[in-house]
Each structure stands twice: as structure tokens, then as C-alpha cells.
N, C-alpha and C positions, 0 to 999 in steps of 0.2 A: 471483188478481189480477183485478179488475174489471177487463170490457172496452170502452173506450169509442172502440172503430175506427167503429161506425156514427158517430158525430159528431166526426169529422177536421175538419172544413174550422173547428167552431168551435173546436178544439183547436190548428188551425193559426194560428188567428187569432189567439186568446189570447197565443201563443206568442211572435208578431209584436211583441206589448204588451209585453209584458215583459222589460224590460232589463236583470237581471241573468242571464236566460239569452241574449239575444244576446251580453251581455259575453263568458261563458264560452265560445259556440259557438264564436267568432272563434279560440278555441285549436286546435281543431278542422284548419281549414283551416292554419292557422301552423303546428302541430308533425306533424303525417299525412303530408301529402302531399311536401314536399321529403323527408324522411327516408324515407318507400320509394323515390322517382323514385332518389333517392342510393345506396340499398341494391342497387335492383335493376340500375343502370348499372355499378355496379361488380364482377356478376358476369358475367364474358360467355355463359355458358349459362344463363342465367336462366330465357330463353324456351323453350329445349327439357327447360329442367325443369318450366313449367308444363304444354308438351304431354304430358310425360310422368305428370304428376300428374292430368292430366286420365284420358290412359289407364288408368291402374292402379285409378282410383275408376269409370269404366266397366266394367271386365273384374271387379269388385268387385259391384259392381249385378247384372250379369248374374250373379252363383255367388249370390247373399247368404244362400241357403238353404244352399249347401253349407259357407261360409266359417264362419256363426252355429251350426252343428251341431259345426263343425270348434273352435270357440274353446270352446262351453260346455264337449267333452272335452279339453281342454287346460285350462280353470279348472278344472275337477274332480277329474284326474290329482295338479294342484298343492295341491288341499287346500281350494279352494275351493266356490261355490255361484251358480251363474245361475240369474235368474229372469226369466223373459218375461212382460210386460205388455203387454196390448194398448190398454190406454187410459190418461188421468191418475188415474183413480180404481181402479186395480187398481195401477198404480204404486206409490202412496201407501198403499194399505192392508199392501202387500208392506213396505215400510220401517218404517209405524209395528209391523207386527207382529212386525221383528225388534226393532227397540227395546223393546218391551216382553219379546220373550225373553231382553234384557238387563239389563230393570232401567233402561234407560236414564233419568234426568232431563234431562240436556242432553247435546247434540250440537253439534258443532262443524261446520261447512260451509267446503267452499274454493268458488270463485266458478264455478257452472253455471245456464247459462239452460234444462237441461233442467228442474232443481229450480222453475226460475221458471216455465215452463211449464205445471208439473202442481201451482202454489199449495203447494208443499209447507211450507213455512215456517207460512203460515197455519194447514195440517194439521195438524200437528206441536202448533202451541200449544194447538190448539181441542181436543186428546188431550193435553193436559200434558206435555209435553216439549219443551222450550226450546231453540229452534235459534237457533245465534249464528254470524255471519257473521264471517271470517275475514280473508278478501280488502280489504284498505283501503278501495277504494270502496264495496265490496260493504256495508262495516261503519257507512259515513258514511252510504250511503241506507236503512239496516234502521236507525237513527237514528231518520233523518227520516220514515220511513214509506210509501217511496218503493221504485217498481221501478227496474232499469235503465234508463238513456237509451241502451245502447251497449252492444253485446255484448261488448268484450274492456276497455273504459272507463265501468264503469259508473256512475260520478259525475263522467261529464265535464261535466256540465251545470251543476255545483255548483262558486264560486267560493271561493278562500279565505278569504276574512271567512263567509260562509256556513257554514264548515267550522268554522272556529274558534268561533263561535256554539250552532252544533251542539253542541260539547266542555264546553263555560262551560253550555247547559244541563241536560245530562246527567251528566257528569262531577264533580256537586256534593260529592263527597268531596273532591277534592284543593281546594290554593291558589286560591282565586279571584281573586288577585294575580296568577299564575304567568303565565309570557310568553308567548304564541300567536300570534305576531305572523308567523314563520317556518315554511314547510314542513317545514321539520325537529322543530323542537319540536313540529308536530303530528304526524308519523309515531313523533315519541318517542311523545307519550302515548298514544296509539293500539297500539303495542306492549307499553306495559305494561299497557295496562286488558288487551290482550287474552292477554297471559302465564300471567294465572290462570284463564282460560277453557279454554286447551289441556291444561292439566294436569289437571283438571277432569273434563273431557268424557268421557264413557260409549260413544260411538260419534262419527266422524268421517263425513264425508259429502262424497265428491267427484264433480265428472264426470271426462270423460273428452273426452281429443283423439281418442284413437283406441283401439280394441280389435284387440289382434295375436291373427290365427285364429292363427299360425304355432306360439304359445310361451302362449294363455290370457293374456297382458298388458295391463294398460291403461295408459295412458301419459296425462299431465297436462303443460302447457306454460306456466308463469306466469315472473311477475318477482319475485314476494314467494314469502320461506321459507313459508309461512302453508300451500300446500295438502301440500309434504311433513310437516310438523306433526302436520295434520290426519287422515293417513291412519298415523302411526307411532305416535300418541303413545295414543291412545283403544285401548281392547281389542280393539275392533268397529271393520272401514273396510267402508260400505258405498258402491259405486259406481253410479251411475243415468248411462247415457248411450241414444241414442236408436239405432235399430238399422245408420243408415249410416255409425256410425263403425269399423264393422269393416272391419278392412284385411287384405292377407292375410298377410306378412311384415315382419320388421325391418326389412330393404331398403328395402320399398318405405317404410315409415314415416320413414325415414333420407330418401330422396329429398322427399317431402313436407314436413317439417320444415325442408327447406332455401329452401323458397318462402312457407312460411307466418311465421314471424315477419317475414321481409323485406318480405313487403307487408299485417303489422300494424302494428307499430310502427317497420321501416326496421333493426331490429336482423339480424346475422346470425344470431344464435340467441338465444334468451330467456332468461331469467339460469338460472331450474331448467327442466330436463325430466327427469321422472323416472318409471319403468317400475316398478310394480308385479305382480308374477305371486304370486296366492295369500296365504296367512296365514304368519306367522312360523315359521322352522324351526326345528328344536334349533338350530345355529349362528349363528343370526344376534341381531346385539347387540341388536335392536328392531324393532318390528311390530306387528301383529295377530295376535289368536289365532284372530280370523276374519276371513274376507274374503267379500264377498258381491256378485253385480253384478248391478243391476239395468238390460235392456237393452228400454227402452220404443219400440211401433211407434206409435200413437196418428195413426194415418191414414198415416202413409207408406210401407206396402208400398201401399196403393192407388195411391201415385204411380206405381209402379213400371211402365213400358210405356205410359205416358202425355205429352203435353205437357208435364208439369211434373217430370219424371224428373232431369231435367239437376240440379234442385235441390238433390237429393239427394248431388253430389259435394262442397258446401260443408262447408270447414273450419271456419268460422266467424273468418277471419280480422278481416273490421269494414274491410275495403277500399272496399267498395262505399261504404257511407256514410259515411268518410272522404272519398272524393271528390264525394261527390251533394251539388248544388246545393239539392237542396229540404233535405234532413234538416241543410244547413248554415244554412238559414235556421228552419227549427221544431224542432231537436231528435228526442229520440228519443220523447219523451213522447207527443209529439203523434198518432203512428200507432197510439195506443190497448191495444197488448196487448205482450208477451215483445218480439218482432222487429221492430226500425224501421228503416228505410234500405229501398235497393231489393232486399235479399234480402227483408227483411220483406214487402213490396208481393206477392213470389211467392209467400214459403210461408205467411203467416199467413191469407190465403183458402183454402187446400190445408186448415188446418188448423180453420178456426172455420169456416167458408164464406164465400163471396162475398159473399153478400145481409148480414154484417155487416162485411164490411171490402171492398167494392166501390173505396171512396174511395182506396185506396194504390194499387192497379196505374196509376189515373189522376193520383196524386200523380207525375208524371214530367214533364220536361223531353225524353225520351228522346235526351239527348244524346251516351248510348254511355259516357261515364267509367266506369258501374261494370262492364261486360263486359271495357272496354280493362285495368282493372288488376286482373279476380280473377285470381288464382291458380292456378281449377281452370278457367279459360274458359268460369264457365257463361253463356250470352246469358240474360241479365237481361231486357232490352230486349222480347225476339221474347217470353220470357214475361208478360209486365204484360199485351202483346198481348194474348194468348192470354188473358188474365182478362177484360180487357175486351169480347172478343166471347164470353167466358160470358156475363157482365155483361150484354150487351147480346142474348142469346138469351134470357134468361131474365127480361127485360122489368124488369132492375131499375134504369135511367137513368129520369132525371125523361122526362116525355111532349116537354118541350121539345129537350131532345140526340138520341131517339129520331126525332123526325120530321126534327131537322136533320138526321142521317146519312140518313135516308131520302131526303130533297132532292139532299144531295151525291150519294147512291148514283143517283138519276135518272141527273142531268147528266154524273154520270162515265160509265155507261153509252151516252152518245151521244157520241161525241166532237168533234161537229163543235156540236151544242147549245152543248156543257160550253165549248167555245174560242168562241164568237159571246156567251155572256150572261157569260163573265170579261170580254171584250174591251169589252163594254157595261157592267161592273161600274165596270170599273177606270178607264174613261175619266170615267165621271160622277162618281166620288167622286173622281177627280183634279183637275175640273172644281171639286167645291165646295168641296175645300180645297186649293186653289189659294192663297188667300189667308194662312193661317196654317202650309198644311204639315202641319197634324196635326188630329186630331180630339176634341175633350174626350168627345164622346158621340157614339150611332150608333145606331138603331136593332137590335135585336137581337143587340147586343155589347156589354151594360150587363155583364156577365162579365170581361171585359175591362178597357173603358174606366172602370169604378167606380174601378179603381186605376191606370189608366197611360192615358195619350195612343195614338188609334191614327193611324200615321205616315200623312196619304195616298198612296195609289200614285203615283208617278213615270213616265215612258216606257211602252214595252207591258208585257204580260202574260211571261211565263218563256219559256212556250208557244212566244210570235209569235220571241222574241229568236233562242231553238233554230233554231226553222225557217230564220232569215236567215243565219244563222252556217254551218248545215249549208248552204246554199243555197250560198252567200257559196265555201267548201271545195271 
């Protein structure tokens, strides 16, 4: 996946233009957000089972060595094969070259943004072997030629005339009469094109919600039959997940399952969850003859003991950007690579660097929605922080932001300064727009005021208000 996070703000822009993805976005905010607020009010421990999910992926972090030692002899005991990679391009070489010890021509994939991370689909073809997407959206944007907008939604950005478009011009076998008018009639055809593809397929390709040290399991949480399909029906299931989704027990995965669909989609549980341990036994009706898991680090033990540690508890529920203000006004496109919304803003600099994706930690409002509804209580918020004074150590802001924080950093440092030239600030631009109330332009605020009116100051300073009040008590 090409990365284009260094040029955000023109992708933001773009974004703004185009009115068939504000169409779509609008669904975003309309079906997300009542339907967790719904989900989660109506369990009364809600909240002591995010603390507790917070817990158990902490105490998780701290063992990870012992936990990922503890799972690969538990896949192994069961018949199966772990393989550690430490980057995308060891990843991918490990997959294609089980593929090829299979003969594989096509593979079937259920929906993982680790797969999207490490370009495997790309991989795959540029090596002859035809990866085909599974997951409905996942299937509408591998179409269009298109990455995810959304980690658990990935064609939310795609309306249905769009979709049905899509079908009419790929789908050139069937009726070019036939009626596509209906969500229904599109999930028909979509099931059937994709019926002969599972039966088909040489090796299946899924992620993973979590990897259980307790039992060698990994566990998969959708709404479509499409990822158990995927891992039953092919000879070969190979599993790529990245190294924090190891958990250490059932339990504890039982507890977390119970916060995560409710503040994805507002459901109490997802229609499949399903646990795989290992390859097929004499007893069992269907399976693999091999199982294989590929668990990729590709920068994140470096997080490990760091400011950006905390990141590492996400589920990947899609909470955050469910409720973010910016990702509901540009989509997921826009933030350039794999991860949009405000998880993305923290870990896509962790993982490409800063100096090309600087622009998302500053993509913020920092209005708190995404800390207030994750799940696992990471502060989102306190980390963008943290990026931005990378950001700003390492001299990658325009010379214009740099000198203005150096300005503000004077004035704050004196405080008797800093309250004397607001108190002279606020009184003179109160003074000159006195007459309108607002300002179309400003010196030194064309950032601003190029898209919005700035309000003039009213009465005193926040400052002078505090002091009279306190005084006043």
C-alpha cells in the first residue's frame, strides 16, 4: 500500500470535495454511536469490565516474552507451526513460501489489517498466487482497488449505487438486466460469485483477535460466515497476527469479548466467534491438514517501556474513529496508510516514523471522545501529545508553528508578561471588532480564518475572570 500520510492536509482537503464520501461518512455517525452508547448503558458492569480489560492486557505486556514462548508450545503440542517475523518483508516471505510448499494458486483471505499492513495481497500476486477477499467489504474494495477506510468497516466510505456499479462492471457474466437496486440482492451476488472461490482455494488466510498462550488458539470475531469458510474449507489455514494480540487465557478472552463487540458495532456479541487450536484431527468432520501462525513484531516490541506502550492494549475495535470528529468529516483515506482515526494518529508514526506521518497526531480536536469510549482505556489524547513534541524535537514543523510555540513558551514562562500583553491583546482586537463581532482575517491567523470567521474577544481575559471569582469566594 502506497503511503501518502506525508500529504494529509491535501487528502483532507480532497476529501472535504467530495460528496459521495460525505454522503457515506454521515452513516458513520448515525449507526456507531447510539448503538454502543445503547449497548454499553445497558450493561451495568460495563465499566469495571473495561478496567478489567485494561488490566489483563497490561499484566499481558509485561510477561509477552513469557506468554508468546508459552502459545508457540501449545500450537506445536496441537500439531501445529509458529513463525516469528520481525518485519513485513519477513512476514510475507514466510507465507508466500508456505504457499508455494503447497502448490497454492489461490488463497482465500478473511478481513486483517495485519495482511494490509505488510501489502500482502500485492505480494502474493507480483508471486503468482491470487489472493481473494472474502469479508464483503473487504471484497467491494479489492474491486475497486482500494484499501480500507476503517478497521472493522472497510467499505464504509462506499455508497450503494457505488457498490452496485462496482458489480455491473466486474461481474460481466451474469444478467446485465438483473436487479441491484437492494442490499440484499447485492450480498446475494457477492455470495455467490464468492462460493466458487472457497471451494477453490489451496490455502485460506486469516487474522486474529487474539492468540490464547493458555490452549495455542486463535480466535477470529466477525459477522459474515466468510472467515470460518475461510480457515475450514482450504487444506492449508495460515494465521498472521501481530505479537499483542496474545492473551494469556479463555477467561480472560471471555472478559474482553464482552466489551469489544459492544463498543464496535453496539452488539452484545458478533454473530461468529470462532477458536481455532491446530490442524484437523482424525475426529473431526473438517479442517486443515495444516495450521500455521504467523505472529509479526514489525516495530512494536520497541514500544514496549515507552510512551506509546499504552497502544499496544488495542483491540481494534474502530471506537475511536466511530466517534472522532475529524475521521467523520475526511474518512479513513485520508490519514494515508493501514490505520485512520485517532488510534491511527498514535501508531502509524510508531510504525513508518514521524517525519512521514507527523500530520495525524495534529489531525486532533483533542476533544477526549476517543479515550472516553475505548474499551481498553488507552489516552489517545496524552499520546498524539507525545508525537507532537517528537514532532517538534526533531524540527519537523514548518519554521512558522516552531517559532510561534517558542513565542507562546516566552510569555507562558513569565506570568505576569503572559497576563499584561493577553489583557492588551484581547482588549484591542475587542476594540476593532467591536463593530461586526467577528473577524474575516487576521494577521498571522490566515490558518484559521481562510475557512471560518474568528469571533472577537468579549469582556476580560479567562485569567482576570478566575482571579475575580476566586477573590469574589
Amino acid at each position: 500500500m502506497q503511503i501518502t500520510s506525508p500529504r494529509f492536509k491535501k487528502n483532507a482537503h480532497e476529501a472535504l470535495q467530495n460528496p459521495p464520501l460525505q454522503k457515506a461518512m454521515g452513516n458513520v455517525e448515525v449507526n456507531f454511536i447510539g448503538r454502543r452508547a445503547a449497548s454499553a448503558a445497558a450493561l451495568p458492569e460495563f465499566e469495571a469490565l473495561r478496567d478489567n480489560a485494561r488490566d489483563i492486557k497490561n499484566h499481558t505486556l509485561q510477561h509477552l516474552d513469557l506468554y508468546l514462548e508459552a502459545y508457540e508450545r501449545k500450537v506445536t503440542e496441537a500439531g501445529g507451526h509458529v513463525h516469528f517475523a520481525e518485519d513485513a518483508d519477513a512476514a510475507r516471505k514466510i507465507i508466500l513460501e508456505i504457499c508455494r510448499q503447497k502448490g497454492a494458486k489461490t488463497v482465500t483471505k478473511g478481513k486483517s489489517m495485519i495482511s494490509e499492513e505488510i501489502g500482502l495481497n500485492q505480494y502474493l500476486e507480483a508471486n503468482g498466487v491470487v489472493p481473494v477477499e472474502t469479508d464483503l467489504g473487504e471484497y467491494i474494495i479489492q474491486l475497486r482497488g482500494e484499501a480500507p477506510s476503517h478497521i472493522i468497516a472497510p467499505a464504509v466510505h462506499v455508497n450503494k449505487e457505488e457498490v452496485e456499479a462496482e458489480f455491473r462492471r466486474v461481474h460481466t457474466h451474469l444478467d446485465p438486466k438483473r436487479d441491484l437496486s437492494e442490499p440484499t440482492t447485492l450480498l446475494a451476488e457477492a455470495r455467490g460469485e464468492l462460493r466458487a472461490k472457497f471451494l477453490a482455494a489451496d490455502v485460506g488466510i486469516t487474522g486474529a483477535n487474539f492468540l490464547i498462550a493458555e490452549t495455542g488458539t486463535s480466535v477470529i470475531v466477525t459477522n459474515e460466515g466468510n472467515g470460518d469458510l475461510t480457515q475450514i474449507l482450504p487444506r492449508t489455514h495460515i494465521v498472521i497476527a501481530s505479537i499483542e494480540k496474545i492473551t494469556p487465557t479463555l477467561n480472560d478472552v471471555g472478559q474482553i469479548l464482552r466489551v469489544l463487540a459492544r463498543s464496535a458495532t453496539g452488539q452484545e456479541m458478533s454473530v461468529y466467534t470462532t477458536f481455532s487450536t491446530g490442524p484437523r484431527r482424525p475426529e473431526d468432520p473438517d479442517g486443515p491438514d495444516d495450521y500455521h501462525v504467523v505472529i509479526l513484531d514489525n516495530g512494536r516490541s520497541s514500544m514496549l517501556g515507552t510512551d506509546f506502550e499504552d497502544m499496544l492494549r488495542c483491540i481494534r475495535c474502530g471506537a475511536c474513529m466511530n466517534h472522532c470528529p475529524v475521521y467523520h468529516a475526511i474518512g479513513g483515506h485520508a490519514y494515508g496508510w493501514v490505520y485512520p482515526g485517532p488510534m491511527g494518529a498514535v501508531l502509524t508514526p510508531t510504525l513508518i516514523g514521524v517525519d512521514k506521518s507527523g500530520h495525524l497526531p495534529n489531525a486532533s480536536t483533542f476533544c477526549g471522545r476517543c479515550e472516553s469510549v475505548c474499551p481498553m482505556r488507552i489516552p489517545l489524547p496524552k499520546m498524539m501529545r507525545h508525537w507532537r513534541e517528537r514532532e517538534f524535537e526533531q524540527h519537523l514543523q514548518p519554521k512558522a508553528a516552531r517559532w510561534g510555540l517558542k513565542t507562546w513558551a516566552w510569555f507562558a514562562k513569565r506570568p505576569r508578561v503572559y497576563q499584561l500583553a493577553t489583557r492588551v491583546a484581547m482588549g484591542g482586537l475587542g476594540l476593532m471588532g467591536r463593530a461586526k463581532g467577528r473577524f474575516a482575517s487576521l494577521p498571522l491567523a490566515s490558518g484559521w480564518t481562510t475557512y471560518r470567521d474568528f469571533p472577537a474577544p468579549e469582556g476580560e481575559t479567562f485569567q482576570a475572570q478566575w482571579a475575580k471569582r476566586r477573590k469574589a469566594s
